[in-house]
PDB file with SEQRES, HELIX, SHEET and CRYST1 records, atoms N, CA, C and O in Angstrom:
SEQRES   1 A   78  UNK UNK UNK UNK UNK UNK UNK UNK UNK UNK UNK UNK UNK          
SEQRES   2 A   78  UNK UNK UNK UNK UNK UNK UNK UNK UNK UNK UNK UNK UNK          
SEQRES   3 A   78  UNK UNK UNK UNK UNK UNK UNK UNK UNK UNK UNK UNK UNK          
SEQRES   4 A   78  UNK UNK UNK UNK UNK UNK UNK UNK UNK UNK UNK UNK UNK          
SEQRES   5 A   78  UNK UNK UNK UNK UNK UNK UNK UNK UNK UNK UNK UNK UNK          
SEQRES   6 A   78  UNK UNK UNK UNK UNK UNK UNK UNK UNK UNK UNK UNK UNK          
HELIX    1 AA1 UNK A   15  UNK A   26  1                                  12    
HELIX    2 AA2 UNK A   33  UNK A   41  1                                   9    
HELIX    3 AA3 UNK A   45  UNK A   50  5                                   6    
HELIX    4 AA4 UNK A   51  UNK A   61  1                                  11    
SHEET    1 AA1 3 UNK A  30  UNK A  32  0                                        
SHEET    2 AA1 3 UNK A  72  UNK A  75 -1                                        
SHEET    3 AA1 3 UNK A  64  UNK A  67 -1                                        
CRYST1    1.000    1.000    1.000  90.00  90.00  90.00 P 1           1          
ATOM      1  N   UNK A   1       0.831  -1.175   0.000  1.00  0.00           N  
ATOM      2  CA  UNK A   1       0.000   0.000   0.000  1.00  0.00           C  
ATOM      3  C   UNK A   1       0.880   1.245   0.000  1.00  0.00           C  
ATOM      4  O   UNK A   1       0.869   2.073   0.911  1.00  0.00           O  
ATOM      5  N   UNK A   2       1.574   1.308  -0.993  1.00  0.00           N  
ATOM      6  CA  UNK A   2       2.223   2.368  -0.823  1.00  0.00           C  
ATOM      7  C   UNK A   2       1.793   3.892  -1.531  1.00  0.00           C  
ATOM      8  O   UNK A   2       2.555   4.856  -1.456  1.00  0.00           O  
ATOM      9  N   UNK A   3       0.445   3.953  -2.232  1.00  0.00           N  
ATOM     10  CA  UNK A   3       0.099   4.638  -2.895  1.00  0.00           C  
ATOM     11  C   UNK A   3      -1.353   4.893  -1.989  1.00  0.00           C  
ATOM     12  O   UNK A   3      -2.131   3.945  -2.091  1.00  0.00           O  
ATOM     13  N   UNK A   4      -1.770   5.884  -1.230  1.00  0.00           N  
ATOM     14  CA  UNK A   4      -2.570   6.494  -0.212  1.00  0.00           C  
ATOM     15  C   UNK A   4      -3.709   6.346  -1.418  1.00  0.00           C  
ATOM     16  O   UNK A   4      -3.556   6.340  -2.639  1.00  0.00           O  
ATOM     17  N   UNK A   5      -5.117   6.208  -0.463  1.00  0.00           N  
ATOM     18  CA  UNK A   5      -6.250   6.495  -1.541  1.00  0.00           C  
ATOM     19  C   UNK A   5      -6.849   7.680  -0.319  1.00  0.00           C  
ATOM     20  O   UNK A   5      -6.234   8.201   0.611  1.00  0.00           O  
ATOM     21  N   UNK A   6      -8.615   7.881  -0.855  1.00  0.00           N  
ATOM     22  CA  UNK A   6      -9.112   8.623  -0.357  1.00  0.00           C  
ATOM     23  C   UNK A   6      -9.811   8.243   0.909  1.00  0.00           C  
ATOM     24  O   UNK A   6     -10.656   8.876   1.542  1.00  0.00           O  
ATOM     25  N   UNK A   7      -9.199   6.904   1.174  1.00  0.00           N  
ATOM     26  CA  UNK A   7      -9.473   5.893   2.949  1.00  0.00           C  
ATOM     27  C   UNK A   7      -9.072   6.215   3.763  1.00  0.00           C  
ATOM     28  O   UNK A   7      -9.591   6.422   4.860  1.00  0.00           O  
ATOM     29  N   UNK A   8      -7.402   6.410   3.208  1.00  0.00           N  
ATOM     30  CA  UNK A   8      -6.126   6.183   3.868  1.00  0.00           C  
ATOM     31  C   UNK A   8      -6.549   7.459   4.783  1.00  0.00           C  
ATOM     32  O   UNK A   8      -7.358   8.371   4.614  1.00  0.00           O  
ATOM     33  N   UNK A   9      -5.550   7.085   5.934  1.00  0.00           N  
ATOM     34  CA  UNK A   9      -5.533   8.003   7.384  1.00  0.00           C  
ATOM     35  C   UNK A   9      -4.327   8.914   7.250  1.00  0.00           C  
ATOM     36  O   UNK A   9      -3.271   8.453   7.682  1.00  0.00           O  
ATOM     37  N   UNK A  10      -4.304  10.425   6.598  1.00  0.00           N  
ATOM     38  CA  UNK A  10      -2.917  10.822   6.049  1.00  0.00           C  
ATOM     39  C   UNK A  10      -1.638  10.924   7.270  1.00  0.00           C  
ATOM     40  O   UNK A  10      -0.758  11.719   6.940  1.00  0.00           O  
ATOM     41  N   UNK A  11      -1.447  10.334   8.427  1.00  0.00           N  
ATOM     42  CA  UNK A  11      -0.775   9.862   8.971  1.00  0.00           C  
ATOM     43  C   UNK A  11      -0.413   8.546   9.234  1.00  0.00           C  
ATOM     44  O   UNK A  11       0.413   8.237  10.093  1.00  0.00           O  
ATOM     45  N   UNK A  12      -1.124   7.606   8.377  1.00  0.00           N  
ATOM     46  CA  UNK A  12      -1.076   6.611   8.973  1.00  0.00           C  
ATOM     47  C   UNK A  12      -0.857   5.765   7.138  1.00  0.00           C  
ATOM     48  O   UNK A  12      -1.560   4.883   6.644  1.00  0.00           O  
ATOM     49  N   UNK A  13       0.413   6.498   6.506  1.00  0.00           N  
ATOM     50  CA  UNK A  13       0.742   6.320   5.404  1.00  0.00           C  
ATOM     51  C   UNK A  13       2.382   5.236   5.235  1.00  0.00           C  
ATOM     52  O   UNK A  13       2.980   4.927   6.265  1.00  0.00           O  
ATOM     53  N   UNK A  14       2.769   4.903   4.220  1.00  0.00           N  
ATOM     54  CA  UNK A  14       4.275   4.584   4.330  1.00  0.00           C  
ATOM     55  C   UNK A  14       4.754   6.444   3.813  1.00  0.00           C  
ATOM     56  O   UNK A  14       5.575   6.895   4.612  1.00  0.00           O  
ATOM     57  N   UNK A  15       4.451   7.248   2.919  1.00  0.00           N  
ATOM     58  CA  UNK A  15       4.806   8.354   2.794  1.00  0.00           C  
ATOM     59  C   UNK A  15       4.806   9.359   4.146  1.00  0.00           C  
ATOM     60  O   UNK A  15       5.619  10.256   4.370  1.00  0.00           O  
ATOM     61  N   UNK A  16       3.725   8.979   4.938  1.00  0.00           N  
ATOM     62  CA  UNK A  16       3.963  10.197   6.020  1.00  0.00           C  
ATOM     63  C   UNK A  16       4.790   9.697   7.209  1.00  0.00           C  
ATOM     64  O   UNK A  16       5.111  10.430   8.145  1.00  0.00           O  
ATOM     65  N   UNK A  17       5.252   7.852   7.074  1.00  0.00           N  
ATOM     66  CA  UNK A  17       5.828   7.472   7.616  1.00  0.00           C  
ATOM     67  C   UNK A  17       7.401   7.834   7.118  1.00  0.00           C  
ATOM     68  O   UNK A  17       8.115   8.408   7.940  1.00  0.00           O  
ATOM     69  N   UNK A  18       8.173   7.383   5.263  1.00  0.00           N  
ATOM     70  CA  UNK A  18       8.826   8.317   5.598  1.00  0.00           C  
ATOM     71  C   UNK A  18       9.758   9.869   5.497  1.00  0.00           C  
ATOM     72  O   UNK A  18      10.958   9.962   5.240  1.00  0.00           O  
ATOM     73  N   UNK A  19       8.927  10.842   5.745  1.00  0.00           N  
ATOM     74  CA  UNK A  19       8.720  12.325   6.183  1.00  0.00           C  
ATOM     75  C   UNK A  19       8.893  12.223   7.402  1.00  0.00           C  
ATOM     76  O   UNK A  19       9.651  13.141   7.717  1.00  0.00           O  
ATOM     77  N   UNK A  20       8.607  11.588   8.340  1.00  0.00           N  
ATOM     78  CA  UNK A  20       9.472  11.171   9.224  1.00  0.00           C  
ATOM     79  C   UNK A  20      10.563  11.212   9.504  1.00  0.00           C  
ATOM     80  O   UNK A  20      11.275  12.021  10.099  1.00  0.00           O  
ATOM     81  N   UNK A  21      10.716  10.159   8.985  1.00  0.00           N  
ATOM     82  CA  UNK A  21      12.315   8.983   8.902  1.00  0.00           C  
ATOM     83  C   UNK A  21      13.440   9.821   8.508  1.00  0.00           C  
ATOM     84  O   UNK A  21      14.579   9.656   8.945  1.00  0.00           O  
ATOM     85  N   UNK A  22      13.035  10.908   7.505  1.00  0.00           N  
ATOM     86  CA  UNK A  22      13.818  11.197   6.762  1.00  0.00           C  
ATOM     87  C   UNK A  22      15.093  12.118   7.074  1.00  0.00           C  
ATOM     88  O   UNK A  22      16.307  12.027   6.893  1.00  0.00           O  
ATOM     89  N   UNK A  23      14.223  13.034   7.623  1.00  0.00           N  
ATOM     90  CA  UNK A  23      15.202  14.444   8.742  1.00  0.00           C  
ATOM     91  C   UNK A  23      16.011  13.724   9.584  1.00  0.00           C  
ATOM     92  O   UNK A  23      17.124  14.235   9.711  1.00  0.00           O  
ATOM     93  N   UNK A  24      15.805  12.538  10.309  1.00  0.00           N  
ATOM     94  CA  UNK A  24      16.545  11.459  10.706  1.00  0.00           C  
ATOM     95  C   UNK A  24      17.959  10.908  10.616  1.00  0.00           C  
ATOM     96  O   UNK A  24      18.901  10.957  11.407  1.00  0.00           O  
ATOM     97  N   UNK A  25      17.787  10.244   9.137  1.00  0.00           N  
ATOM     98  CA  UNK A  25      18.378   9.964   8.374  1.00  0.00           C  
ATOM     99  C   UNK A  25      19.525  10.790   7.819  1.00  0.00           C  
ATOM    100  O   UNK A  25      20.737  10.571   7.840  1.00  0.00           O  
ATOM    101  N   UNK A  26      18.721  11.942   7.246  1.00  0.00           N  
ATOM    102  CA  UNK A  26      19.592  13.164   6.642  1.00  0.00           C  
ATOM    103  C   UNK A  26      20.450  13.620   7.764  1.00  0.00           C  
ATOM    104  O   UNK A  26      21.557  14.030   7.414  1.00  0.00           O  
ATOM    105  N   UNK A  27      20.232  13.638   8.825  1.00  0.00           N  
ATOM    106  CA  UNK A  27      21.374  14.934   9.879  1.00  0.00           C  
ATOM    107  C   UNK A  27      22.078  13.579  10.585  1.00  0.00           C  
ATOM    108  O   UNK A  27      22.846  13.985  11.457  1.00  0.00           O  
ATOM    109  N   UNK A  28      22.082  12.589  10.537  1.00  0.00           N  
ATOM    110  CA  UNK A  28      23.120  11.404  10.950  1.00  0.00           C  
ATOM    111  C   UNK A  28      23.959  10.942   9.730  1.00  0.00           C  
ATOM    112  O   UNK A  28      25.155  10.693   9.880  1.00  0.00           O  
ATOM    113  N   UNK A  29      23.328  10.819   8.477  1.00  0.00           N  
ATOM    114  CA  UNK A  29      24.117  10.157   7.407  1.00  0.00           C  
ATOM    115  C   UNK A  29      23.874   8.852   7.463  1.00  0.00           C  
ATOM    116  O   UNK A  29      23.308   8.226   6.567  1.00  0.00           O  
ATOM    117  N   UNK A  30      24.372   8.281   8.729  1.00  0.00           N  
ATOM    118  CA  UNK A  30      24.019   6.947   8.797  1.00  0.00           C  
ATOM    119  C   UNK A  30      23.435   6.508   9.775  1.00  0.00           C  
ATOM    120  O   UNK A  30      23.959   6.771  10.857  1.00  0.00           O  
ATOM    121  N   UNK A  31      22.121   5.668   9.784  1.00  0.00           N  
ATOM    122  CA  UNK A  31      21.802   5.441  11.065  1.00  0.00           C  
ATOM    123  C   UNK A  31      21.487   3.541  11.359  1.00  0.00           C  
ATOM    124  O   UNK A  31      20.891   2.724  10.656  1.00  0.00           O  
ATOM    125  N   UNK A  32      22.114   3.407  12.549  1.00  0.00           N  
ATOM    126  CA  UNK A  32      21.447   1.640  12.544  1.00  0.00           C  
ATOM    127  C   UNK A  32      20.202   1.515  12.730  1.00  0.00           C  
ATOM    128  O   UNK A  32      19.548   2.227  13.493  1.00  0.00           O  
ATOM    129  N   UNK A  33      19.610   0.279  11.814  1.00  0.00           N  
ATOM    130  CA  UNK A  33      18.559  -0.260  11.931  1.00  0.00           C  
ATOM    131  C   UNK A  33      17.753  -0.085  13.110  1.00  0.00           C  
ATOM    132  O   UNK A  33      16.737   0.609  13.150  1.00  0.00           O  
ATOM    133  N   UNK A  34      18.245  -0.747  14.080  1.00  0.00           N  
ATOM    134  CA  UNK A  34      17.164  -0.579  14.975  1.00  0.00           C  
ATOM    135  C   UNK A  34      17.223   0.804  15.417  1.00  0.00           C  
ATOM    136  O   UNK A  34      16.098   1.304  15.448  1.00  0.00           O  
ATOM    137  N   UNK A  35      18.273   1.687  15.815  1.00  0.00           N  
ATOM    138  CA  UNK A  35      18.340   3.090  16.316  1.00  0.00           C  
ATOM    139  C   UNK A  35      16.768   3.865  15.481  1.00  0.00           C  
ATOM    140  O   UNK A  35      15.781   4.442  15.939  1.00  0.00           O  
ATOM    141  N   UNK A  36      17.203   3.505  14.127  1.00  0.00           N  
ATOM    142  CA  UNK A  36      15.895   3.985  13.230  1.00  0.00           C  
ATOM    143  C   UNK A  36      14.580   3.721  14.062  1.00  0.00           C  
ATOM    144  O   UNK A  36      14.079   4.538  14.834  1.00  0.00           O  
ATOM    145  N   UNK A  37      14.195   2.713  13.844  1.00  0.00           N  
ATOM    146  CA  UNK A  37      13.160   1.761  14.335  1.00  0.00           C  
ATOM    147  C   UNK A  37      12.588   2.183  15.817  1.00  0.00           C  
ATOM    148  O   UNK A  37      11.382   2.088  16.045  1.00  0.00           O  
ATOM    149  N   UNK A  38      13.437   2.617  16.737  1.00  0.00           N  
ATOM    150  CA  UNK A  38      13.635   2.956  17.748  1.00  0.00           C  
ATOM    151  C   UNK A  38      12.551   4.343  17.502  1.00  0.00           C  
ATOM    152  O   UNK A  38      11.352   4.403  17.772  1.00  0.00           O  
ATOM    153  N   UNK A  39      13.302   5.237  16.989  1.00  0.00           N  
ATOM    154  CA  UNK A  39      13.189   6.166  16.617  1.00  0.00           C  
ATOM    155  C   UNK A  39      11.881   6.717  16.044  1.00  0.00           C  
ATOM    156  O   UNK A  39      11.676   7.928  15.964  1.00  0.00           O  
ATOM    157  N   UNK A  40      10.951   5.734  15.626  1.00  0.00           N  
ATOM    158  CA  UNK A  40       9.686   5.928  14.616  1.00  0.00           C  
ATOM    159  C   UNK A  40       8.916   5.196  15.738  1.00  0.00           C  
ATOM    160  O   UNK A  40       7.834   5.686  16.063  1.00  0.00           O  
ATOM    161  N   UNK A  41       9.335   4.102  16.356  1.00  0.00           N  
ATOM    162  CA  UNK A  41       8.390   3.846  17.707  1.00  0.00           C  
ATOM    163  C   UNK A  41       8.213   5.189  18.406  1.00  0.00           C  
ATOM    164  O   UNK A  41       7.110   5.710  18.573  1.00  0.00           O  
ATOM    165  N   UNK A  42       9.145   5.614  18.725  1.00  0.00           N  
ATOM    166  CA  UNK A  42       8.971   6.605  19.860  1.00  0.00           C  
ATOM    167  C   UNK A  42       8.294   8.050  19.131  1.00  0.00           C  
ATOM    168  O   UNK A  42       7.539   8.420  20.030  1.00  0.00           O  
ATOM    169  N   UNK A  43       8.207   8.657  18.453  1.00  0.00           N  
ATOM    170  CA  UNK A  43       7.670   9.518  17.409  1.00  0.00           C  
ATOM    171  C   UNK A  43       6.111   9.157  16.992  1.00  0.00           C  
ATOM    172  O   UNK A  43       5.358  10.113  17.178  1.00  0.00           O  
ATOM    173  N   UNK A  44       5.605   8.218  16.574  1.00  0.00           N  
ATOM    174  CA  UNK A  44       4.677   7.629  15.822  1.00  0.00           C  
ATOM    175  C   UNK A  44       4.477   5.864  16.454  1.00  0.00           C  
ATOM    176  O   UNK A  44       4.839   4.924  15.746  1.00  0.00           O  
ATOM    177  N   UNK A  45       3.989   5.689  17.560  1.00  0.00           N  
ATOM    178  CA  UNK A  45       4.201   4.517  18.184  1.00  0.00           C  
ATOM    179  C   UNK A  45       3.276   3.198  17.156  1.00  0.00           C  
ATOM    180  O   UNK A  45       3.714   2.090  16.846  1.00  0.00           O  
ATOM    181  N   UNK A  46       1.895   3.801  16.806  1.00  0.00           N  
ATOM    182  CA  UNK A  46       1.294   3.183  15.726  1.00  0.00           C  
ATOM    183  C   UNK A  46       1.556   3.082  14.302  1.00  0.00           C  
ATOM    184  O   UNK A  46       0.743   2.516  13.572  1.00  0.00           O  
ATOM    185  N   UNK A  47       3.138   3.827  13.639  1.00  0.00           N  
ATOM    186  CA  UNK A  47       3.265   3.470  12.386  1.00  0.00           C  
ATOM    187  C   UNK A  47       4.530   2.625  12.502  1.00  0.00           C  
ATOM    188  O   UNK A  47       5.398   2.862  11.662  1.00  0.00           O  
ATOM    189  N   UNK A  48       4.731   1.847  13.247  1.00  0.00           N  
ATOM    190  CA  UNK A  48       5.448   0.808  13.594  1.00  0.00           C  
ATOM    191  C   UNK A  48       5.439  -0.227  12.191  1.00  0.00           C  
ATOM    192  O   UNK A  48       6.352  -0.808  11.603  1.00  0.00           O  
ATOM    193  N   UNK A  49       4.719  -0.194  12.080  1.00  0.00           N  
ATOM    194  CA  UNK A  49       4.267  -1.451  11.075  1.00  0.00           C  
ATOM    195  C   UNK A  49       4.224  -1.000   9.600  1.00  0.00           C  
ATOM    196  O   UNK A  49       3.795  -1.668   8.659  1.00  0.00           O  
ATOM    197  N   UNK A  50       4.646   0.020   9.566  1.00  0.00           N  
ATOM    198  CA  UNK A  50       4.813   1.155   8.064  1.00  0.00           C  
ATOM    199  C   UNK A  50       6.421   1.304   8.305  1.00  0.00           C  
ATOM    200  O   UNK A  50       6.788   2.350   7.768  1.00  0.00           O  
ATOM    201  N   UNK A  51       7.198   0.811   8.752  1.00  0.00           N  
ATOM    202  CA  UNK A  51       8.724   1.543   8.491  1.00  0.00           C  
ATOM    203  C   UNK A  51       8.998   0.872   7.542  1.00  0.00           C  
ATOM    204  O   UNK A  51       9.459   1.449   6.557  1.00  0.00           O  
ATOM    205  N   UNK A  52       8.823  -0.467   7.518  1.00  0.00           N  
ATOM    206  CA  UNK A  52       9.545  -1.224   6.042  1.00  0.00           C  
ATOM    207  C   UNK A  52       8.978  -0.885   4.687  1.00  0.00           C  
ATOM    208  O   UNK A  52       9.644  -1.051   3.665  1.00  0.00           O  
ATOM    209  N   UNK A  53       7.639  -0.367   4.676  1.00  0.00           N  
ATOM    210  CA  UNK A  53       6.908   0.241   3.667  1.00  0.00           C  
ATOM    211  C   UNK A  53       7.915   1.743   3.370  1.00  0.00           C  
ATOM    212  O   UNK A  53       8.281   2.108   2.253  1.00  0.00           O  
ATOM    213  N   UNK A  54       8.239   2.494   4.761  1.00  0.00           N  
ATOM    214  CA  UNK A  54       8.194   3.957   4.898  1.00  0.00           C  
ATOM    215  C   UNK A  54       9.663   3.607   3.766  1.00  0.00           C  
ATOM    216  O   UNK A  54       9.775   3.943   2.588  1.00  0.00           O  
ATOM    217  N   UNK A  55      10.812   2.708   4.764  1.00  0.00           N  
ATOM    218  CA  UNK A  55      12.224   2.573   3.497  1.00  0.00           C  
ATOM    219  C   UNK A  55      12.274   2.152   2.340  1.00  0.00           C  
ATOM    220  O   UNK A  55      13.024   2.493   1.425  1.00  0.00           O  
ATOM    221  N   UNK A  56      11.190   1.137   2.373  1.00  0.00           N  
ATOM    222  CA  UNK A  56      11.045   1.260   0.792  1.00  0.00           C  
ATOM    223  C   UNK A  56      10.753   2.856  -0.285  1.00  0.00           C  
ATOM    224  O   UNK A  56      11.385   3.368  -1.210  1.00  0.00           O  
ATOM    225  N   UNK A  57      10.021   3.057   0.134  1.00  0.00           N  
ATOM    226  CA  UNK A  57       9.637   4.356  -0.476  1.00  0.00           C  
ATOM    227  C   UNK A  57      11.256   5.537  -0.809  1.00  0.00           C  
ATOM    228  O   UNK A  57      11.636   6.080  -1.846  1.00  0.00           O  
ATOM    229  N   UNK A  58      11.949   5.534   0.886  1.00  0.00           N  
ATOM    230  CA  UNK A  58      13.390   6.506   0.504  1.00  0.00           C  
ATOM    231  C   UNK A  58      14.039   5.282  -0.453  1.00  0.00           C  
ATOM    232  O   UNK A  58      13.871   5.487  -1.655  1.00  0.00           O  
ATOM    233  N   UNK A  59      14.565   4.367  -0.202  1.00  0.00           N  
ATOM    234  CA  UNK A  59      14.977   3.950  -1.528  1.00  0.00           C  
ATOM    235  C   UNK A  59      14.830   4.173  -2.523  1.00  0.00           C  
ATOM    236  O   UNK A  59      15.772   4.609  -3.185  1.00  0.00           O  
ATOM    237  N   UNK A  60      13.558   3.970  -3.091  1.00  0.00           N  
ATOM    238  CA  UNK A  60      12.955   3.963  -4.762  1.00  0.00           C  
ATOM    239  C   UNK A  60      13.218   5.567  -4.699  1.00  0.00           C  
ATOM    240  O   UNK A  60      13.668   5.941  -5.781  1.00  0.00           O  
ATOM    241  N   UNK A  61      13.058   6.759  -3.650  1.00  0.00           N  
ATOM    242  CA  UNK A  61      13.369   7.469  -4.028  1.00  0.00           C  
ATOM    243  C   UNK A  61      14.978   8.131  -4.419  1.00  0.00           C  
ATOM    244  O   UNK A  61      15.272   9.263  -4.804  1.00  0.00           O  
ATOM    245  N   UNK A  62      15.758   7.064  -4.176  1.00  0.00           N  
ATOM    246  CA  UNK A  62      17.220   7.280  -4.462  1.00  0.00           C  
ATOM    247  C   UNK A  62      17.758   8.005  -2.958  1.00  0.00           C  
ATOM    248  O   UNK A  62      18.960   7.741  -2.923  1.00  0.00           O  
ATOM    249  N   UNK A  63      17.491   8.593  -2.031  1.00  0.00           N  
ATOM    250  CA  UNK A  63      17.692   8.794  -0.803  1.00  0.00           C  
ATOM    251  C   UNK A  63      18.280   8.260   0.468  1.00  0.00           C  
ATOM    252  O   UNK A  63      18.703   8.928   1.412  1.00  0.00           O  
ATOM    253  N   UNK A  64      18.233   6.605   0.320  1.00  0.00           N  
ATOM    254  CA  UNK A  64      18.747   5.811   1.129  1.00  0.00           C  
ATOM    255  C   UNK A  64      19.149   4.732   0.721  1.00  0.00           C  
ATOM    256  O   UNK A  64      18.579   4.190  -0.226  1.00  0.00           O  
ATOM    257  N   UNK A  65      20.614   3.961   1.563  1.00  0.00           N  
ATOM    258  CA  UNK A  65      20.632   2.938   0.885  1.00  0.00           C  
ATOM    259  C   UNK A  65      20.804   2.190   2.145  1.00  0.00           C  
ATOM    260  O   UNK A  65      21.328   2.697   3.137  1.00  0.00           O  
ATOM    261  N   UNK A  66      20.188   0.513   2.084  1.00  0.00           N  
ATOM    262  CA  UNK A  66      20.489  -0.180   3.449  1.00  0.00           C  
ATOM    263  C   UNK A  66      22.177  -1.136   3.098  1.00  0.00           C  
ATOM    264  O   UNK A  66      22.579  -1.854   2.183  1.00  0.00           O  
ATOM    265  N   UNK A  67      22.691  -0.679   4.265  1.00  0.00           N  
ATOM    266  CA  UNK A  67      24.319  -1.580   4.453  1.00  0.00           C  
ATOM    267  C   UNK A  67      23.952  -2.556   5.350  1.00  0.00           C  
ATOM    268  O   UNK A  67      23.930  -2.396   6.571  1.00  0.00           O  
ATOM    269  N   UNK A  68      23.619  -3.713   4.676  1.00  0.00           N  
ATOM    270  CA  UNK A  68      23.551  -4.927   5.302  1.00  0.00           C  
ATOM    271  C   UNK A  68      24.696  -5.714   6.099  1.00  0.00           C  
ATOM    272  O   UNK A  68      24.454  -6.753   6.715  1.00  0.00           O  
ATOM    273  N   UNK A  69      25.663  -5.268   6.049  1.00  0.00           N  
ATOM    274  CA  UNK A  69      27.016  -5.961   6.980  1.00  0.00           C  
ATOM    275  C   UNK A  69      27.444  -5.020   8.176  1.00  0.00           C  
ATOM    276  O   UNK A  69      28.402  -5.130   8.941  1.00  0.00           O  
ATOM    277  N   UNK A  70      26.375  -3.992   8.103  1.00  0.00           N  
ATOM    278  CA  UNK A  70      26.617  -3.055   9.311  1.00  0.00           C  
ATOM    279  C   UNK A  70      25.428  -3.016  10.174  1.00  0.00           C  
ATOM    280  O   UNK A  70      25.394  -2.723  11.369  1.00  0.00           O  
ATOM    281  N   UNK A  71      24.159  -3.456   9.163  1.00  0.00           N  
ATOM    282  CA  UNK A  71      23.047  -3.066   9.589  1.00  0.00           C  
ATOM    283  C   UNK A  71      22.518  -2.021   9.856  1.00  0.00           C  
ATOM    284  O   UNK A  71      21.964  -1.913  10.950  1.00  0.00           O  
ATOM    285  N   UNK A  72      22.529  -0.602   8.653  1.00  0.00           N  
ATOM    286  CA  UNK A  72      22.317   0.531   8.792  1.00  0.00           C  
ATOM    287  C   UNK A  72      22.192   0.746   7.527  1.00  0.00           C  
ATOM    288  O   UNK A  72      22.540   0.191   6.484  1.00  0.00           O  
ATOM    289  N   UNK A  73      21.242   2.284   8.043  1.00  0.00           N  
ATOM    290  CA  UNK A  73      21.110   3.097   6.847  1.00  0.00           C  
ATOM    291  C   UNK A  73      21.084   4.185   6.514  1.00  0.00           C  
ATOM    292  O   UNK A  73      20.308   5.050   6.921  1.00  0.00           O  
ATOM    293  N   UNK A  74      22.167   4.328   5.502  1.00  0.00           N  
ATOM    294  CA  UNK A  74      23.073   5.537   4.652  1.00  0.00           C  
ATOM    295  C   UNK A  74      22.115   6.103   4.296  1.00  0.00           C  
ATOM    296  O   UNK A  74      21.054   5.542   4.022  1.00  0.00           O  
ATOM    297  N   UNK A  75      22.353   7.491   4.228  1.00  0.00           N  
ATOM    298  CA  UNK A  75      21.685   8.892   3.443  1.00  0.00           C  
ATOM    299  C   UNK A  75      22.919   9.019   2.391  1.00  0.00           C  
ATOM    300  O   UNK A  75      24.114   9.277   2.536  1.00  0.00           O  
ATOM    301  N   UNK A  76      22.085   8.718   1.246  1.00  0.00           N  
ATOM    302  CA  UNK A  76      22.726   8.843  -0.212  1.00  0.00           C  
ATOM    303  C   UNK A  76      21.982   9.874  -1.058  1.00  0.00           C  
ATOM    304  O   UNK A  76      22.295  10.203  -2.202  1.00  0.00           O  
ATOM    305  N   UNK A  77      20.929  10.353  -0.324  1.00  0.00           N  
ATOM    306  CA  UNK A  77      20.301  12.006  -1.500  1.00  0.00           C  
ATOM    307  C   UNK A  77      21.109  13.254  -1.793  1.00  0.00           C  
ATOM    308  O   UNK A  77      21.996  13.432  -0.958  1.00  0.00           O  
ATOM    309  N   UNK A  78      21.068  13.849  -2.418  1.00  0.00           N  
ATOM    310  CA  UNK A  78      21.519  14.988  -2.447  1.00  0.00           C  
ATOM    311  C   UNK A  78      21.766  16.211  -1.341  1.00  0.00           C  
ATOM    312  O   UNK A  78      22.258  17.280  -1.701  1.00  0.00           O  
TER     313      UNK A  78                                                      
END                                                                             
């Protein structure tokens, strides 16, 4: 569900999940997995279940990339 209709709860999106994430992301560069995760619990305790939706979304947008041998994730946007 990554494309909101006129149902959707506009907080309770993978996009408004991550708008979030993102300011996050951006002023660390890199952040670990769970630190993230951590991070969107405590902020948004019910879009818990939208973060893997929310990174998909910075990915496809070219914005993040996940380092799987560190378990974190790089800010690669502009």
């Amino acid at each position: 569900m990554l494309i909101p209709n006129k149902h959707s709860h506009p907080d309770r999106t993978p996009i408004a999940v991550a708008v979030t994430l993102l300011p996050q992301v951006r002023r660390k560069r890199s952040v670990p997995f769970n630190e993230l995760r951590d991070f969107l619990k405590g902020r948004m305790p019910e879009g818990d279940f939208l973060f893997g939706s929310a990174m998909d979304v910075l990915y496809l947008l070219g914005l993040v990339e996940y380092r799987s041998k560190s378990d974190l994730f790089e800010y690669v946007g502009p």
